[in-house]
C-alpha positions in Angstrom: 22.0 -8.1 30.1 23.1 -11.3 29.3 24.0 -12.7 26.1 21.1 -14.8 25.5 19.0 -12.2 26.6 20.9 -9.6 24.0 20.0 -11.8 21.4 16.4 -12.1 22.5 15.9 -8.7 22.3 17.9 -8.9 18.8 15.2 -11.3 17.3 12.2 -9.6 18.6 13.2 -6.1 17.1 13.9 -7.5 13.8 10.4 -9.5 13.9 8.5 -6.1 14.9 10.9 -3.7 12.6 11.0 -6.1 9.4 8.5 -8.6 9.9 5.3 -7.2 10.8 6.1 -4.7 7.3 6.8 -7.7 5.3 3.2 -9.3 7.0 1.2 -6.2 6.2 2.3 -6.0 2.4 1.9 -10.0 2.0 -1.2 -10.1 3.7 -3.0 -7.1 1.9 -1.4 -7.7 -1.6 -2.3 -11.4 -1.4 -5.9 -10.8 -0.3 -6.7 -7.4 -1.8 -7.1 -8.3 -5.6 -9.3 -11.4 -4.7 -11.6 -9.7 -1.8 -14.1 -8.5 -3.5 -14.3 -11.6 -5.8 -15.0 -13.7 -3.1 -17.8 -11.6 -1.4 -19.5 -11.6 -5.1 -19.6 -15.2 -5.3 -20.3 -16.1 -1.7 -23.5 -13.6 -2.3 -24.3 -15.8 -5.6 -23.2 -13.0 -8.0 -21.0 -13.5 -11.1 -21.2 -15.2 -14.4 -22.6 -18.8 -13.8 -21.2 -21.8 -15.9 -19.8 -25.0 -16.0 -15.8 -25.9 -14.3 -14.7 -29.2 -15.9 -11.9 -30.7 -13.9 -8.6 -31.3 -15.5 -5.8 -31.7 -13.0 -4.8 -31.7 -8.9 -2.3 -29.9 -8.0 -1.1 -30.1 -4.1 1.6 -29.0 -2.3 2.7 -29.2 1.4 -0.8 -28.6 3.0 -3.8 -28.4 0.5 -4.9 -29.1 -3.1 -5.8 -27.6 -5.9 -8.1 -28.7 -8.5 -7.3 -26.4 -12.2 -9.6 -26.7 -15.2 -11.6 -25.3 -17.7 -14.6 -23.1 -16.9 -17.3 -22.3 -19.8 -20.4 -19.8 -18.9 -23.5 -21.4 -19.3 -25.0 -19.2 -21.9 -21.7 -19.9 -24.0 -20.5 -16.1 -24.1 -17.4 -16.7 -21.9 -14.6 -19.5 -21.2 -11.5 -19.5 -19.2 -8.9 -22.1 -19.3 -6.4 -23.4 -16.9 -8.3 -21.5 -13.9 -8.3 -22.6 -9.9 -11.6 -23.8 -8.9 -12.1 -22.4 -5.4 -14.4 -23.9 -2.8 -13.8 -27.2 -4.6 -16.2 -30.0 -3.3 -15.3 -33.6 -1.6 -14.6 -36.1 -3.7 -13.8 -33.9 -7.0 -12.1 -36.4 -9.8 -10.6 -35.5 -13.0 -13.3 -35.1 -16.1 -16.1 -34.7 -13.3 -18.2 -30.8 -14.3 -19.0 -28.8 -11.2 -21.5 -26.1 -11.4 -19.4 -22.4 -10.6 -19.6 -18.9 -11.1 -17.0 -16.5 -12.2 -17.0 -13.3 -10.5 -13.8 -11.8 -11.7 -11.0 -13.8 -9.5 -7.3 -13.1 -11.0 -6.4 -17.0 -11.1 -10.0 -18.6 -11.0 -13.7 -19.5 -10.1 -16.0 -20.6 -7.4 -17.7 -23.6 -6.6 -21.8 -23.1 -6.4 -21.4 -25.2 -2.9 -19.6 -22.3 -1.6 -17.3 -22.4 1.3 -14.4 -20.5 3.1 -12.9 -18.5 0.5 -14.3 -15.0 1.3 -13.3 -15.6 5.1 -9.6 -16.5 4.1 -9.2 -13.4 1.6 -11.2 -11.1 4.5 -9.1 -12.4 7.4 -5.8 -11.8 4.7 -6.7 -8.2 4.3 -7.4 -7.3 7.7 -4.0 -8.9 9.0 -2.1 -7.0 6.9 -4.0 -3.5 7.1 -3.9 -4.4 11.4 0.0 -5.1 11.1 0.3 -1.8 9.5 -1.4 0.4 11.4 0.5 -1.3 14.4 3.8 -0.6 12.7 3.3 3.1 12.1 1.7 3.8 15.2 4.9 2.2 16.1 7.1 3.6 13.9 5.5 7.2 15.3 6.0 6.8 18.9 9.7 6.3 17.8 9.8 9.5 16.1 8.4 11.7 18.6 10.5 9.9 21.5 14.0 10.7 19.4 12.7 14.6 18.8 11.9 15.1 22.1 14.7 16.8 24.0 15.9 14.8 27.2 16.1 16.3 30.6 17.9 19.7 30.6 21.8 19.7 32.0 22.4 22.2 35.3 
């Protein structure tokens, strides 16, 4: 085997042995707590109030609008929370009609959107990467305890 070909095979065990581990804990732990969230509001459950918009955040790829959201009836308020599913054209000081269903960092826009997709396709990534990796994991076990071809 070659050298370059040593170090292919180098890369793509560390990928499968470390990486896909790493993937299946990000990808569950980041999508797990806000699943269920998502699926209430995209089904028009929660608490339904007013988010008032007081700053953009953005970072390499996307935005993020943070605020103030107060329940309609008055009986509930959160401060400095994420306003998911954001619409076009959202300014600072501008009131959006949302719901909070019980999101760690936030609340959702009435005008829904993607957000239950993104946190679904999260969770299902890392349980698939997983499962791959101790079926994997398995067939490694039960090769190494299997005795090899008997000496004569």
């Amino acid at each position: 085997m070659s050298l370059f070909g040593k170090i292919m095979a180098w890369r793509s065990a560390f990928v499968f042995w470390v990486g896909l581990p790493v993937i299946a804990v990000a990808g569950f732990t980041f999508g797990i707590f806000d699943l269920v969230p998502a699926w209430q509001a995209k089904a028009g459950s929660g608490v339904e109030g007013t988010f008032t918009a007081v700053r953009e955040d953005c970072g390499r790829r996307s935005c993020d609008w943070h605020g103030d959201w107060v329940a309609t009836d008055g009986s509930a308020r959160r401060t400095d929370v994420i306003l998911y599913d954001e619409p076009d054209g959202l300014t600072v000081g501008q009131q959006v009609a949302a719901r909070d269903t019980g999101a760690r960092n936030g609340v959702f826009s009435d005008e829904g959107g993607y957000t239950w997709l993104i946190m679904t396709a999260l969770v299902v990534a890392g349980v698939v990467a997983a499962v791959v990796w101790i079926l994997a994991l398995v067939r490694v076990i039960r090769r190494r305890r299997t005795p090899g071809p008997a000496a004569t």
